[in-house]
Structures are given as structure tokens and as C-alpha cells.
C-alpha positions in Angstrom: 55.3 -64.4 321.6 57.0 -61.1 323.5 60.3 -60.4 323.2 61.2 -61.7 326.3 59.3 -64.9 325.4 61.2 -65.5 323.1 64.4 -64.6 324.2 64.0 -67.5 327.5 62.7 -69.8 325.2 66.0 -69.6 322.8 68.7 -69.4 326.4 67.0 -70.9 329.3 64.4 -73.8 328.0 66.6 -76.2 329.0 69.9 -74.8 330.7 70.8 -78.4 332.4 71.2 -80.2 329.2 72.5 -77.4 327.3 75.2 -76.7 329.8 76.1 -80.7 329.7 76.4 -80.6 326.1 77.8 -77.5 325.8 80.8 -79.4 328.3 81.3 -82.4 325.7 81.2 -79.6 322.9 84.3 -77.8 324.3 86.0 -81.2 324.6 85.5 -82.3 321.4 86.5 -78.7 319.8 89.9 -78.9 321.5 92.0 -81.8 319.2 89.8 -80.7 316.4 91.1 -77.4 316.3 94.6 -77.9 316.7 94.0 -80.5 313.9 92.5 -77.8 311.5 95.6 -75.5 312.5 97.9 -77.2 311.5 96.7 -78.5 307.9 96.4 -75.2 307.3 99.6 -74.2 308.3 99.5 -71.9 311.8 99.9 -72.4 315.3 97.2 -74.3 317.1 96.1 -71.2 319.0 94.8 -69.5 315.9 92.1 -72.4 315.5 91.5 -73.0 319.5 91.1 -69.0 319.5 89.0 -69.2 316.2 86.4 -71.7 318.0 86.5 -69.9 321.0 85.1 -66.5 319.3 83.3 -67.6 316.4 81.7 -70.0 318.9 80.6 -67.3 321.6 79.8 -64.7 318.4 77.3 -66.9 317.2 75.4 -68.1 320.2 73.9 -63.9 320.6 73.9 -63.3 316.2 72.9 -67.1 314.4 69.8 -68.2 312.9 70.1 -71.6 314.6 69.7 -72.2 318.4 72.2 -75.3 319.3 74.5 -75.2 316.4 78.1 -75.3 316.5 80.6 -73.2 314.5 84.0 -73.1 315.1 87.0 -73.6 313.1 86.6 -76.4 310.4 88.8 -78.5 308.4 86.6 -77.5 305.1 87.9 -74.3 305.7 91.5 -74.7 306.8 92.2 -76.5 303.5 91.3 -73.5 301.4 93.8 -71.7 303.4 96.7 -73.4 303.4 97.8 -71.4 299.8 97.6 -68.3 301.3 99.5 -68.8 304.4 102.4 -70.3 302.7 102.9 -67.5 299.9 101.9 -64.5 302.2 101.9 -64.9 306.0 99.2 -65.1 309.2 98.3 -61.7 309.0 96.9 -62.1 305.2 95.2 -65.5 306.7 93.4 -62.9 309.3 92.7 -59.6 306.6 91.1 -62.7 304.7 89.2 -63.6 307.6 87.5 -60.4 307.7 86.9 -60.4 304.1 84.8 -63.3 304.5 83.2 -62.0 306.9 82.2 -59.1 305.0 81.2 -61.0 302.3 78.8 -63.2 304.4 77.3 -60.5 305.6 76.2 -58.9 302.1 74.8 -62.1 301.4 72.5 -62.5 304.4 71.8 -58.2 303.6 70.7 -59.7 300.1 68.4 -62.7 301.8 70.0 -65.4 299.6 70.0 -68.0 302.3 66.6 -68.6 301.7 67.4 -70.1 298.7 68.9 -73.0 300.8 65.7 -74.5 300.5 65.8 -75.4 296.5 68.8 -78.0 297.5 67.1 -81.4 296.9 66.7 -84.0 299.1 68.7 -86.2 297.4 71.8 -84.0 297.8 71.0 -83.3 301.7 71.4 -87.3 301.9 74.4 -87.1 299.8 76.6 -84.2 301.9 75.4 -85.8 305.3 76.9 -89.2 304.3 79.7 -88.1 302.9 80.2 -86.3 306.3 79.8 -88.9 308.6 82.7 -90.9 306.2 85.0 -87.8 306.7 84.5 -87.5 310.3 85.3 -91.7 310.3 88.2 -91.4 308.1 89.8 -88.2 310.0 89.7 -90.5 313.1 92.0 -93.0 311.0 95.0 -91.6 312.2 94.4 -91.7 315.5 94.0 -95.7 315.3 96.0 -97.1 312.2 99.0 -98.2 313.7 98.2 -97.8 317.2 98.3 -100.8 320.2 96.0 -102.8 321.5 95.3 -100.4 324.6 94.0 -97.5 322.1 91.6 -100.2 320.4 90.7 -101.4 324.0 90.0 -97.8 325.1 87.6 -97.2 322.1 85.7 -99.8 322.2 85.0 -99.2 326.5 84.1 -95.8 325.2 81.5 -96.8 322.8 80.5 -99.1 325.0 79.4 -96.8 327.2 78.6 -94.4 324.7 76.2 -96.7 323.9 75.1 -98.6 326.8 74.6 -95.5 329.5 70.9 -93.9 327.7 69.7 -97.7 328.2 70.2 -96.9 332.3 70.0 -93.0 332.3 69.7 -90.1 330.0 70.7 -87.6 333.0 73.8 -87.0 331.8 74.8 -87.2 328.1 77.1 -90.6 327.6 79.8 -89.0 325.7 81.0 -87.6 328.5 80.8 -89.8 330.9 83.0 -91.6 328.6 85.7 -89.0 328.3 85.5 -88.7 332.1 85.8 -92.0 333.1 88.7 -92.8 330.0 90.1 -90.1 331.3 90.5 -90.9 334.9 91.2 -94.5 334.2 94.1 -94.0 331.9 95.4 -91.6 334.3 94.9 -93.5 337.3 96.7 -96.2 335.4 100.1 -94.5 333.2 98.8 -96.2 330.3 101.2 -94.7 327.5 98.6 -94.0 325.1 98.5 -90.7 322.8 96.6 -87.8 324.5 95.3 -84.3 323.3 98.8 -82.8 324.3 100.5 -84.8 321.7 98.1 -82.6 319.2 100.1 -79.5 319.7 100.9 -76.5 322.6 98.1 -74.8 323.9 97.6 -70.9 324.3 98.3 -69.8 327.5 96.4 -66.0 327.1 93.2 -64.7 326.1 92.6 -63.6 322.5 93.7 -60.0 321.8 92.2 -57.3 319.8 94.8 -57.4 316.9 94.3 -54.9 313.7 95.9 -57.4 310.6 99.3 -55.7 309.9 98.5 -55.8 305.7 98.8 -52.8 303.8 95.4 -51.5 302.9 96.3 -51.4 299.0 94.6 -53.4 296.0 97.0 -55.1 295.3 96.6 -57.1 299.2 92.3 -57.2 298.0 93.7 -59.1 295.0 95.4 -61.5 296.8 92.8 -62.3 299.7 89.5 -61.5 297.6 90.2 -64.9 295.8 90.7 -66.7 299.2 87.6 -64.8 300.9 85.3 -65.3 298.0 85.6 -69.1 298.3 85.8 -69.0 302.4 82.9 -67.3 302.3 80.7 -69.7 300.0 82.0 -73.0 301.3 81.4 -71.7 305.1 77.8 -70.7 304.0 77.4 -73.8 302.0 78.3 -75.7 305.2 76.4 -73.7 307.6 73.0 -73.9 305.8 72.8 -77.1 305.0 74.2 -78.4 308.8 71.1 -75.8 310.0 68.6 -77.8 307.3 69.7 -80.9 309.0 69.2 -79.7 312.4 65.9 -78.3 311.8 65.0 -81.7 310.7 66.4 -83.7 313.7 64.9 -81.2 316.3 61.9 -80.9 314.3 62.5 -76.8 315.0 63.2 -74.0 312.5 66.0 -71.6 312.0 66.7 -68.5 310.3 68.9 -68.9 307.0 69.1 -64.8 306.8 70.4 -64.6 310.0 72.8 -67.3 310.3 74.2 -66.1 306.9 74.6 -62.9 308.6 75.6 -64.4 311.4 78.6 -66.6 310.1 79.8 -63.1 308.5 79.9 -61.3 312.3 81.4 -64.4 313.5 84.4 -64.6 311.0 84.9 -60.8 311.1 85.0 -61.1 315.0 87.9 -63.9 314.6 89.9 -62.4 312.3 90.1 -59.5 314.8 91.5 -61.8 317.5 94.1 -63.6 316.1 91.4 -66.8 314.7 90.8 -68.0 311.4 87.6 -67.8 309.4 85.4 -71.0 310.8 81.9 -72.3 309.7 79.0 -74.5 311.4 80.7 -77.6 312.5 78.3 -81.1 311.5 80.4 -83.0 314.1 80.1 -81.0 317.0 76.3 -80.3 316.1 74.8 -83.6 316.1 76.8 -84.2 319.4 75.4 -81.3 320.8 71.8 -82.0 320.1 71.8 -85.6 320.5 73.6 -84.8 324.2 70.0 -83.1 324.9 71.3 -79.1 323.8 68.1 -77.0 321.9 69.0 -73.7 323.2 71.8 -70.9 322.1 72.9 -71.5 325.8 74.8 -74.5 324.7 76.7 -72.8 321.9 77.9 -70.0 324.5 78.9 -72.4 327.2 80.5 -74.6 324.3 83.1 -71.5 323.4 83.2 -70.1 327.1 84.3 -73.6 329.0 86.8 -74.0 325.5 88.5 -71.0 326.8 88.4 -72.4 330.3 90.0 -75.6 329.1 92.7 -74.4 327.5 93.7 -71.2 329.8 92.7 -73.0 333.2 92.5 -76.9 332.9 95.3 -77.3 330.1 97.1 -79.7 332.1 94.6 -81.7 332.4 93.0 -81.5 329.4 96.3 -82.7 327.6 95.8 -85.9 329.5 92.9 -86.9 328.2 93.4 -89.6 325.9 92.4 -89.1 322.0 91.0 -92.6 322.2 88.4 -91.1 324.4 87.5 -88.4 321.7 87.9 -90.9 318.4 85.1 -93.1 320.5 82.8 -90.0 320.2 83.4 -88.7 316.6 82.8 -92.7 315.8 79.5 -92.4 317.2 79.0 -89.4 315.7 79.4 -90.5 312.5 77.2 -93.6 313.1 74.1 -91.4 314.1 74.9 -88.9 311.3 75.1 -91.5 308.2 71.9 -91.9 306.4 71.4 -95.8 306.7 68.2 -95.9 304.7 69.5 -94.2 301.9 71.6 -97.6 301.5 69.1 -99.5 302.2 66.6 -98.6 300.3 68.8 -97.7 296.9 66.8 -100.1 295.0 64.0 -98.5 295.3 64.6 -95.2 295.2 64.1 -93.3 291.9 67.1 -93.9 289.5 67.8 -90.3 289.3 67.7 -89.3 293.1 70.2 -92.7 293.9 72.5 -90.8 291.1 72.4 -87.4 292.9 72.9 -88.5 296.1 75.6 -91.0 295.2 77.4 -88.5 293.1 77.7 -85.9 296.0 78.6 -88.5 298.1 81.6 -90.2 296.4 82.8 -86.2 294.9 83.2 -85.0 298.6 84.8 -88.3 299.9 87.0 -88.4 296.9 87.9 -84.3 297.2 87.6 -83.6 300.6 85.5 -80.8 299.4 81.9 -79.8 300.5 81.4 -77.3 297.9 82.1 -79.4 294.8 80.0 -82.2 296.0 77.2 -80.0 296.6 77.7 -78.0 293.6 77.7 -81.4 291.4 74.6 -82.7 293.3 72.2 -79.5 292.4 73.5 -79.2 288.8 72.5 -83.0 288.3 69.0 -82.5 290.4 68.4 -79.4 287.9 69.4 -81.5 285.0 67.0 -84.6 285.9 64.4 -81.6 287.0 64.9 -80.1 283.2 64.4 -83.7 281.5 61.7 -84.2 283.4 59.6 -81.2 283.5 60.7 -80.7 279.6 58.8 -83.6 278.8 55.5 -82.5 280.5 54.6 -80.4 277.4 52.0 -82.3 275.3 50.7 -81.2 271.8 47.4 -82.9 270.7 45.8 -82.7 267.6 41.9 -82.2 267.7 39.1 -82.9 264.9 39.1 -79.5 262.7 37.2 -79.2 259.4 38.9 -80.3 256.5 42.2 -78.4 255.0 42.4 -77.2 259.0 44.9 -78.1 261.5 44.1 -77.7 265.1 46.2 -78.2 267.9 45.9 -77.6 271.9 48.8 -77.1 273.9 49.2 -78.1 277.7 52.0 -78.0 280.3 55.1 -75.7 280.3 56.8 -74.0 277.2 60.4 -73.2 278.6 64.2 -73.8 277.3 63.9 -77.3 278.4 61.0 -78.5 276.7 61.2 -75.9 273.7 62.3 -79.0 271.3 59.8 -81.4 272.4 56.7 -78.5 271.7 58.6 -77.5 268.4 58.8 -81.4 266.6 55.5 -82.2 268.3 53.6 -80.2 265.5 53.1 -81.7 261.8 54.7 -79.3 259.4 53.3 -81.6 255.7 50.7 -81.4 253.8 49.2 -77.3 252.9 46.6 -76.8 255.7 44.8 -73.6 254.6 44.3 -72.7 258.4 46.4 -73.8 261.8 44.7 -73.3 265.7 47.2 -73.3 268.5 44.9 -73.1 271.5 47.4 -72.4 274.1 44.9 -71.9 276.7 46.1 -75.3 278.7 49.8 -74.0 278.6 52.3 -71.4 280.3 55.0 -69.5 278.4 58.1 -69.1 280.7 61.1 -67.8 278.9 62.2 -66.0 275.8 63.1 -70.0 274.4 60.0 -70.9 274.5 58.5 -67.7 272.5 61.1 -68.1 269.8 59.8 -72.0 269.7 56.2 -70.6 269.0 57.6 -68.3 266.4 59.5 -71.1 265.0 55.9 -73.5 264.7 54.2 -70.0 263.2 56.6 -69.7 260.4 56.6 -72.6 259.1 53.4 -72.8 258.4 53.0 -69.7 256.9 56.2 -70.2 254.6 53.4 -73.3 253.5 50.7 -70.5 253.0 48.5 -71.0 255.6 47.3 -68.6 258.2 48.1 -68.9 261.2 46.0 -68.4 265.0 47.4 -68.6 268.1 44.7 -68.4 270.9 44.5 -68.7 274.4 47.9 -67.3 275.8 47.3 -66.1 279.4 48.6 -62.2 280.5 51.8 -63.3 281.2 52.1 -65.2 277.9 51.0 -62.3 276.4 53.2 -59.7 277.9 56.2 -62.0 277.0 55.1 -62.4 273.1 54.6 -58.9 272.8 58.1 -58.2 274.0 60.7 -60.8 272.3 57.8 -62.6 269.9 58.4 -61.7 266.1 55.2 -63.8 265.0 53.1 -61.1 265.7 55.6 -57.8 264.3 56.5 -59.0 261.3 54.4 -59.3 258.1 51.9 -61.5 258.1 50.1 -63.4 255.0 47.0 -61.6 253.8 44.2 -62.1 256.0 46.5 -64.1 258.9 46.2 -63.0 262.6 47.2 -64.2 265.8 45.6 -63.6 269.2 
């Protein structure tokens, strides 16, 4: 595929739907944003300007047509420290800083390494997503009257009911159209998006962070950046891993990393905050019909729109309208099989993914869940490859021990080869036939020097036979079996 091929495949495949669900994309960002400026302390213009640029940025520089990034709630929680002890400008030199960080990484190609997160733990942070995205819309309906609960419900009634007639135009936001008119049509007092907060009423400026370029500022944001950075990238690459899988397309890790790094630089230029790939936003997006970068454009460009243009009425629309759509959107994004089938999952993979689950609901924090859910998939990986080593004994004259080794000799299973191997009786002569077996680490050669000397401190001379190249190389470097003295008339090969 050209260039050019490419390029129209990735913008103008579908512009229709992308531009629809671009349109319910910009809607959705709006309360969102002004939600995620103020937990973390700032007016809601830095977050609507954040999502504005970081959206637009990453349409032309990510890895992954028809995602969403924007400002995130994930990432105005690590933020809200730094604001309060130094100011906004620090909040947008630490910005920039993550930005700059991100992009080392994607130089370095470590998003690639997405891949080796299990399963398990995929299941885990997308559930424990779709509860965050349920519970954050607990506010918004605790407490509230009887027309809010009637205004959800008509609104995930037609979320739901609409595809069953037509799939022209995507349901949410028919919904937040016709809510919309009806409760202005009506003066239903009901809590709208202008209740969130005052909108910005000029476009983003170019705005040089007023810090003093010393260390002593890089001490203070490095901290903030470093963990900005990882938690965004965390985020982003595992949303991209689950949109690949819903629209069964790929995406480049490298690049998004990279991406996300130009994107937060570009924000912390313009008076935003540092943002990541939003789940929420995502799955509306592709489930309204979007698979191109078109969508992510239109989704920052008609934001702007909103806010500068249509502010008036877009603080009349009612948040009922919007809580009906993050409800369905964290419906479709739960994992339901993963409950269902618990019982007959593997014990360790219902452990993983329960353990990320209940960490991020219980922390509000994707990074720790995530973090706990690969340590424990390593863990369970260790136990079980560690066992996979298997020491036989094999007929050998008499006064002559033979043994054949198979599987892998590494830190995990180091123990199991080590007790595996009779050390009684005075064999004259001990085989190892390692020709079934794969020496990985320097662990695993100090367990074969371990097995050699203790049968030689019994007398008998030792063989070691069959170790591949690689086994070899590895002996020869960190073995001592080999250096030091040997009994008279011992070898080893």
C-alpha cells in the first residue's frame, strides 16, 4: 500500500460515521474535562484546552486510528500535589516534561513490550474501568429527583432501542439531542453542564511556562513527570490493546508512545495539562461507527467549537443526558464473561484479574493495579515454568549414576533441578546428559556447579554432557565446575 493508500485509508474510509462520532466525542469530553480540572485543582479551561490540543495532536502523530486522548482523571489526580505547593505554571513545565519523557520512550521502542501484559490483567483494568466510569457518574444521580432518574433512563432507552430501527446515526447522540431539546423545551430544573464550571471564552495561546529554568524546578517536576508519563503510557497502551481487539485492526505502540509525548508537550505549551488515551470516550467512539483518525480530529476541533461558539447552548444540556451515555459505556466495556465464567477459569488467571480489578477500584489508580496484576502473572508464570524441569535417572552400570535433564534451568526452577539429584551412597562415576535441557541464567549455572560438587566432595568424577552453544558459552563465563581443580581423572564436557 502507497503512501497515499494509506493515508485515505487512516482519514477518509469512513468520514460519515467518524464525523458522527467524533460529534458525540466532543460532547462527552466537555463535563469530563471540567471534572478532571477541578480534582486537580485549576480552572476548567486548562482541561477543556488540554482535550482540545492533545486531542487534535494525536489524530496527525498516534499509533491508533479512532482513539481518544484528552485530559483524564488518572492523570489529574497525580497532579493535584503539585499545583497546591507550586502553582499552574509548574503543573504546565511538568507537562512538557512528560512529554519529553514519552517521547524517549517510544525513541527506545519500549511500547512493544505492551504485549507481555497477560490476559488476565487486560480483563482486570477493563473492568475495573467500566466500575470507575459507573461510580464517577454517582454524583451526578445520588441525591438527585425523580426527573434526573426519568431523564436517564429515556436516554438509555434510546441509547439502546434506536440500532434496533437504524444504525444511521449513532444513538448516543440522538439521545443527548433529543434530552436536550426536551428539557429545554420544557424548564425542567435539572443540573446541566453549566453547573460543572465557566467555560473558556478564547482560543488556546502559545504560553512559554514562566518557571525558572534551574535544578532545583527539574527536582520538583521530574518526580511529577516521571509518574505522568508512565501512568499516561500505561493507559494509552493498554486502551490501544483493547481497541485493536474490538476493531479487530492493529496499532502502532512505538508511535502512540511517541505520540502521547508530542501530544502532552503540545498542551503544556497552550495553557493544558498533560492528558492520556481516554477508555470512555474510546469505546463510545468506535461503537458510534468511528475507525479512522478523522474522528479524533473532528472530536478536538467541534470541542473547540462548543465551547467558543455554542457555549450557551452546550451549558444547557442536561448531565443526565451524558450520565445515560457513560452508563452505557461502561455496560459495553465490562467484561461479563470474565464473571461468568470464574469457575472455570484457571485459579491463577481468576487471581490476577481479580486482584487488578479490586486494586484499581479500591485506589483509583491504573498504574498500581496494573503493576500488581503483571508481578502476580510473572509470579504464577515462575511457579509454573519452574516446575517444568524434570531430572530422571536412567539404567547405568553398577557404582554409576546417570541422570538426563529436560526443560528449563533458570532462577525459578534452580531448587527443583538441584534437590532432584541423589547425593548418598559413593557412585564412582555421575552422567548429567543435559542434551534435553536449556541453561538460561547465571542461577541456573551455579545450580549445576552446586550438583558437581557435591559429588565430587563424595569422590566421584563427574560428566556433564550435552549442553547446547549457548549453555556452553554461559558455563564457560560464570561456571566454576569446569576452572577449578578437578579430581584426578574427572572431566566435564
Amino acid at each position: 500500500m502507497s503512501v497515499f493508500q494509506s493515508a485515505r485509508a487512516q482519514w477518509l474510509a469512513h468520514p460519515r460515521k467518524d464525523l458522527l462520532a467524533g460529534t458525540v466525542v466532543a460532547l462527552a469530553l466537555i463535563p469530563e474535562a471540567i471534572a478532571f480540572s477541578i480534582i486537580a485543582g485549576v480552572d476548567p479551561a486548562v482541561g477543556l484546552y488540554a482535550s482540545f490540543v492533545i486531542a487534535v495532536t494525536i489524530a496527525f502523530v498516534g499509533g491508533r486510528p479512532a482513539m481518544i486522548s484528552a485530559a483524564t482523571g488518572a492523570m489529574a489526580l497525580l497532579m493535584v500535589t503539585l499545583v497546591r505547593d507550586h502553582g499552574l505554571e509548574y503543573l504546565f513545565a511538568a507537562s512538557i516534561l512528560t512529554g519529553i519523557f514519552q517521547i524517549g520512550v517510544g525513541i527506545l521502542r519500549l511500547g512493544r513490550y505492551i504485549k507481555f501484559v497477560s490476559s488476565s490483567v487486560m480483563t482486570g483494568f477493563v473492568n475495573s474501568l467500566a466500575i470507575l466510569i459507573f461510580m464517577a457518574q454517582l454524583p451526578e444521580l445520588i441525591g438527585m429527583g425523580w426527573q434526573t432518574y426519568a431523564l436517564v433512563a429515556a436516554g438509555l432507552a434510546v441509547i439502546y432501542g434506536l440500532p434496533r430501527l437504524t444504525k444511521a446515526v449513532p444513538s448516543a447522540l440522538v439521545a443527548i439531542v433529543l434530552l436536550s431539546g426536551f428539557v429545554i423545551w420544557s424548564g425542567m430544573d435539572v443540573r446541566t453542564v453549566g453547573d460543572m464550571g465557566e467555560m473558556p471564552t478564547t482560543f488556546p495561546m502559545f504560553h512559554i511556562p514562566m518557571v525558572p529554568l534551574t535544578w532545583e524546578t527539574f527536582a520538583i517536576i521530574a518526580p511529577v513527570a516521571a509518574t505522568l508519563a508512565f501512568v499516561g503510557l500505561l493507559e494509552s497502551l493498554l486502551t490501544a490493546n483493547l481497541l485493536d481487539d474490538i476493531t479487530d485492526t492493529p496499532s502502532d505502540k512505538d508511535r502512540e508512545t511517541r505520540g502521547q509525548g508530542i501530544a502532552n508537550i503540545a498542551a503544556g505549551f497552550f495553557g493544558g495539562m498533560a492528558g492520556c488515551a481516554m477508555i470512555g470516550q474510546s469505546i463510545i467512539n468506535v461503537t458510534s461507527g468511528a475507525r479512522g483518525r478523522l474522528s479524533t480530529l473532528w472530536a478536538g476541533l467541534f470541542l473547540l467549537f462548543l465551547i467558543l461558539v455554542l457555549q450557551d447552548w452546550v451549558a444547557r444540556i442536561p448531565m443526565a443526558a451524558l450520565v445515560a451515555v457513560m452508563i452505557m459505556v461502561s455496560i459495553g466495556t465490562f467484561n461479563w464473561n470474565s464473571v461468568l465464567k470464574l469457575r472455570t477459569m484457571p485459579f491463577q488467571s481468576s487471581v490476577v484479574m481479580l486482584a487488578t480489578t479490586i486494586t484499581v477500584v479500591l485506589t483509583h489508580d491504573l498504574s498500581k493495579g496494573v503493576v500488581l496484576g503483571v508481578i502476580l502473572s510473572a509470579i504464577f508464570f515462575m511457579r509454573k515454568v519452574g516446575k517444568t524441569v524434570v531430572v530422571e535417572e536412567v539404567e547405568a552400570p553398577e557404582g554409576e549414576l546417570k541422570y538426563r535433564v529436560s526443560g528449563n534451568l533458570f532462577f525459578a526452577s534452580a531448587d527443583v533441578f538441584a534437590a532432584s539429584f541423589e547425593h548418598h551412597g559413593h557412585p564412582t562415576v555421575v552422567e548429567i546428559d543435559m542434551s534435553n535441557a536449556h541453561l538460561w541464567d547465571v542461577t541456573g549455572v551455579v545450580a549445576v556447579d552446586r550438583v558437581v560438587f557435591r559429588y565430587r566432595r563424595q569422590g566421584a568424577r563427574v560428566v556433564v554432557s550435552g549442553m547446547n552453544e549457548a549453555a556452553r558459552t554461559l558455563v564457560a563465563k560464570l561456571g566454576r565446575h569446569e576452572k577449578e581443580h578437578l579430581p584426578a581423572g574427572a572431566r566435564a564436557h
